[in-house]
C-alpha positions as CSV (number, residue, x, y, z in Angstrom):
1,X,-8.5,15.5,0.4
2,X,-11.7,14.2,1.0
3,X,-13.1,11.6,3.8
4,X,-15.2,8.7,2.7
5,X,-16.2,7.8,5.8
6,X,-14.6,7.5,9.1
7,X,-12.6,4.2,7.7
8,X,-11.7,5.8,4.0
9,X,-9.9,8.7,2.8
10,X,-8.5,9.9,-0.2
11,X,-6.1,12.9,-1.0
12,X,-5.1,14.2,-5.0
13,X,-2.0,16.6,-5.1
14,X,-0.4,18.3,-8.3
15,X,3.0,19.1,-7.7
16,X,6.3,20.3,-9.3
17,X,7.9,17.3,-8.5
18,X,9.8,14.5,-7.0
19,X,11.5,16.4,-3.9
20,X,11.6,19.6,-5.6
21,X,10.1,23.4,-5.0
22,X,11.0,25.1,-8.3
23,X,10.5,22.7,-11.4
24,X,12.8,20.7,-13.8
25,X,10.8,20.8,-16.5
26,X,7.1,22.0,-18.1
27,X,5.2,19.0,-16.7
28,X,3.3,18.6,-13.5
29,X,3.3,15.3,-11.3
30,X,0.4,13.8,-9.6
31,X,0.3,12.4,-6.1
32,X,-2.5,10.2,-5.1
33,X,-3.2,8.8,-1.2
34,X,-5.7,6.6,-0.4
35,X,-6.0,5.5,3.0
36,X,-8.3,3.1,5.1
37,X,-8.4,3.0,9.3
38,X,-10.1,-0.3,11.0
39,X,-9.4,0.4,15.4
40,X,-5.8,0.5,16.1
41,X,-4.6,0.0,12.2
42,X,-4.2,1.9,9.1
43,X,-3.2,1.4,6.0
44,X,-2.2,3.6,3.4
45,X,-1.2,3.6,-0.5
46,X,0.6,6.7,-2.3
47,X,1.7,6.8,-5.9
48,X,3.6,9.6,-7.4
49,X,3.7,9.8,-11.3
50,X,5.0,12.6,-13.6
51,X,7.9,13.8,-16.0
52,X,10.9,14.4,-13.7
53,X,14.2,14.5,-15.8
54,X,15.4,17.6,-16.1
55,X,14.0,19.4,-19.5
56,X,12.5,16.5,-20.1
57,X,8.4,16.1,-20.5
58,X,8.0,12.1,-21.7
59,X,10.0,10.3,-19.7
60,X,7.6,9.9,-16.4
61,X,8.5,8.3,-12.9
62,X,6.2,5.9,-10.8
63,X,6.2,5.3,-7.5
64,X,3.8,3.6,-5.5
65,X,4.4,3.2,-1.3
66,X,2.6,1.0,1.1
67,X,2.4,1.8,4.8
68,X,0.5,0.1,7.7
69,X,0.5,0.7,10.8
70,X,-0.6,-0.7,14.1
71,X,-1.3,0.7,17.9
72,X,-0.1,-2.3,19.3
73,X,-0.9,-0.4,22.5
74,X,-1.5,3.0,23.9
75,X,2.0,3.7,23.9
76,X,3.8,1.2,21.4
77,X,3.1,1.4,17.9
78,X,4.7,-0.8,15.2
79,X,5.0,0.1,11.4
80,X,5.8,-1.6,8.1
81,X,6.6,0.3,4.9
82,X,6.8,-1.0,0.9
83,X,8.2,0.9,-1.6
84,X,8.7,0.5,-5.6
85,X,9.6,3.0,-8.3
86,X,10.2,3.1,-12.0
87,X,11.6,5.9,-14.2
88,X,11.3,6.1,-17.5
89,X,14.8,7.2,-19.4
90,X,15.4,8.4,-22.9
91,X,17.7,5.3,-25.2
92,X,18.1,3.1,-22.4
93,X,16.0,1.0,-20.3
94,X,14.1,2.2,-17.8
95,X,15.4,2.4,-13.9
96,X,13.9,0.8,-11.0
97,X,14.4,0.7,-7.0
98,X,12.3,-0.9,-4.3
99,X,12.8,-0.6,-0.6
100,X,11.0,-1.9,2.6
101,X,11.6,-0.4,6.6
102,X,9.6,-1.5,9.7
103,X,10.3,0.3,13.4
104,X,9.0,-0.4,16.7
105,X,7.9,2.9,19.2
106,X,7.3,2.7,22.7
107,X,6.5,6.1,25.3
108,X,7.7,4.6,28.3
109,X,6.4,8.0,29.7
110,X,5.3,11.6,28.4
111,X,8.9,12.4,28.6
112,X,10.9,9.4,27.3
113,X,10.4,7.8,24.3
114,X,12.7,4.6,22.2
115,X,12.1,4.0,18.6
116,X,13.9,1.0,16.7
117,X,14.0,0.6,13.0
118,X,15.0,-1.7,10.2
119,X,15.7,-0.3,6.5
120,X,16.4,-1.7,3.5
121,X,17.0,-0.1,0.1
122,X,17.7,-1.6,-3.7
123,X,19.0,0.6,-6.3
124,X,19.8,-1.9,-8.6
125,X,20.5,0.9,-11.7
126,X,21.6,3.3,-9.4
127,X,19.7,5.6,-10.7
128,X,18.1,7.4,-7.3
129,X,21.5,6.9,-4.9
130,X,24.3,7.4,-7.7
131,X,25.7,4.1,-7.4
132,X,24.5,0.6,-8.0
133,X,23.8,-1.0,-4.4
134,X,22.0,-2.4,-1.9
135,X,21.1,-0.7,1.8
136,X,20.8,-1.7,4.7
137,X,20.4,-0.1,8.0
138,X,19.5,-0.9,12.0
139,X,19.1,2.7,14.2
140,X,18.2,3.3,17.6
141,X,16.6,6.6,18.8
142,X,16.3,7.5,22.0
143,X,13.7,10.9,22.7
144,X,14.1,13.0,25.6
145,X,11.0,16.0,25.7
146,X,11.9,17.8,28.3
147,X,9.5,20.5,27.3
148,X,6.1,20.3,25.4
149,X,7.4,22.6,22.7
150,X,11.3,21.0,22.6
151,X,12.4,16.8,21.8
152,X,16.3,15.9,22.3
153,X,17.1,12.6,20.3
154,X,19.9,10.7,20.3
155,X,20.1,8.3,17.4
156,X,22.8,5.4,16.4
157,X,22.8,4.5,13.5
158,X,24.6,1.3,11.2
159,X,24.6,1.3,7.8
160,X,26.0,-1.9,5.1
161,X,26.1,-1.5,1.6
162,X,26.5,-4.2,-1.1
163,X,28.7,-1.0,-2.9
164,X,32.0,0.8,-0.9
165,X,30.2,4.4,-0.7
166,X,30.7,5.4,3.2
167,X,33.6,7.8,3.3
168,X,36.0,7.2,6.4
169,X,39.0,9.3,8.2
170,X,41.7,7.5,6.3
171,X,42.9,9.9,3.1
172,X,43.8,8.1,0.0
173,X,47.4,10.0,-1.5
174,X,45.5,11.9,-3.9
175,X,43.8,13.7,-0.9
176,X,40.5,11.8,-1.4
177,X,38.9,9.7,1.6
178,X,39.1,6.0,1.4
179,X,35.5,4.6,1.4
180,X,34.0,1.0,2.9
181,X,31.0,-0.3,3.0
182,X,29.9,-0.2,6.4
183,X,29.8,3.3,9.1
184,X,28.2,4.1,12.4
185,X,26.8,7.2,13.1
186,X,25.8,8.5,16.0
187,X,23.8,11.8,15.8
188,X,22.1,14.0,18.2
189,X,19.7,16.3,17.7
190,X,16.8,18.5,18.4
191,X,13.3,19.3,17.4
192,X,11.1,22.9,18.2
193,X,7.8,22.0,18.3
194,X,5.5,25.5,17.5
């Protein structure tokens, strides 16, 4: 990584690939950042590119993500993500997805803490999720820290796709679950801070 200025950075990574710690394959990806700060806004661009089917060397994925975001105060921040990716794929055409989120964070003290946040996702090949659809999703967290080194969150969560992938309680009579399109979760969780 190196820093321009204090407005401009830029960061070059060589990695083994897309979500991955051993590799797929003999090739090496390349990540790129480059990122520019003006006051209470930032603004960032990432690219990934490299081979990434398994045992496969020529067929490469892009992927480039846009993120800004905004102090709209000392203690509310807003952000707004773009994302598109292309992989290459041996006698057919090649597979692409594109996705877009923006959330809304307010510290209503050093304790508490609300986040809400907007997602939506387009796999039109279905190449990344399995399955040919569309996503989209509304959550609510809610942060408790009631220790420096410990956060409790609380998230709900609704999810729609265009495709019936959510499994439900209801068993089909070949033992497998029915699916819909839609599901609520509601999760909570905890984070250790060290």
């Amino acid at each position: 990584s190196y820093a321009f200025d204090d407005s401009w950075s830029a960061q070059l990574h060589v990695l083994n690939g897309w979500q991955r710690i051993g590799d797929n394959n003999n090739g090496k990806a390349i990540g790129t950042q480059l990122a520019w700060k003006a006051g209470p806004s930032t603004l960032t661009f990432n690219t990934f590119f490299g081979p990434e089917l398994d045992n496969d060397n020529s067929h490469w994925r892009f992927f480039g993500d846009i993120v800004w975001l905004l102090a709209l105060s000392e203690s509310s921040q807003l952000a707004v993500t773009a994302d598109a990716g292309l992989q290459q794929r041996p006698n057919i055409n090649a597979a692409t997805w594109h996705a877009a989120s923006a959330f809304v964070r307010h510290q209503f003290s050093p304790k508490w803490a609300a986040t809400v946040r907007g997602e939506y996702y387009r796999d039109s090949d279905g190449f990344i999720t399995g399955v040919a659809q569309t996503l989209t999703e509304g959550t609510l967290t809610v942060e408790y820290r009631p220790w420096e080194l410990l956060i409790l969150k609380l998230e709900g969560r609704y999810d729609h796709s265009t495709a019936s992938v959510f499994n439900t309680s209801t068993v089909l009579p070949d033992g497998s679950p029915s699916t819909a399109t839609d599901q609520v979760l509601v999760v909570l969780g905890a984070v250790a801070a060290f």
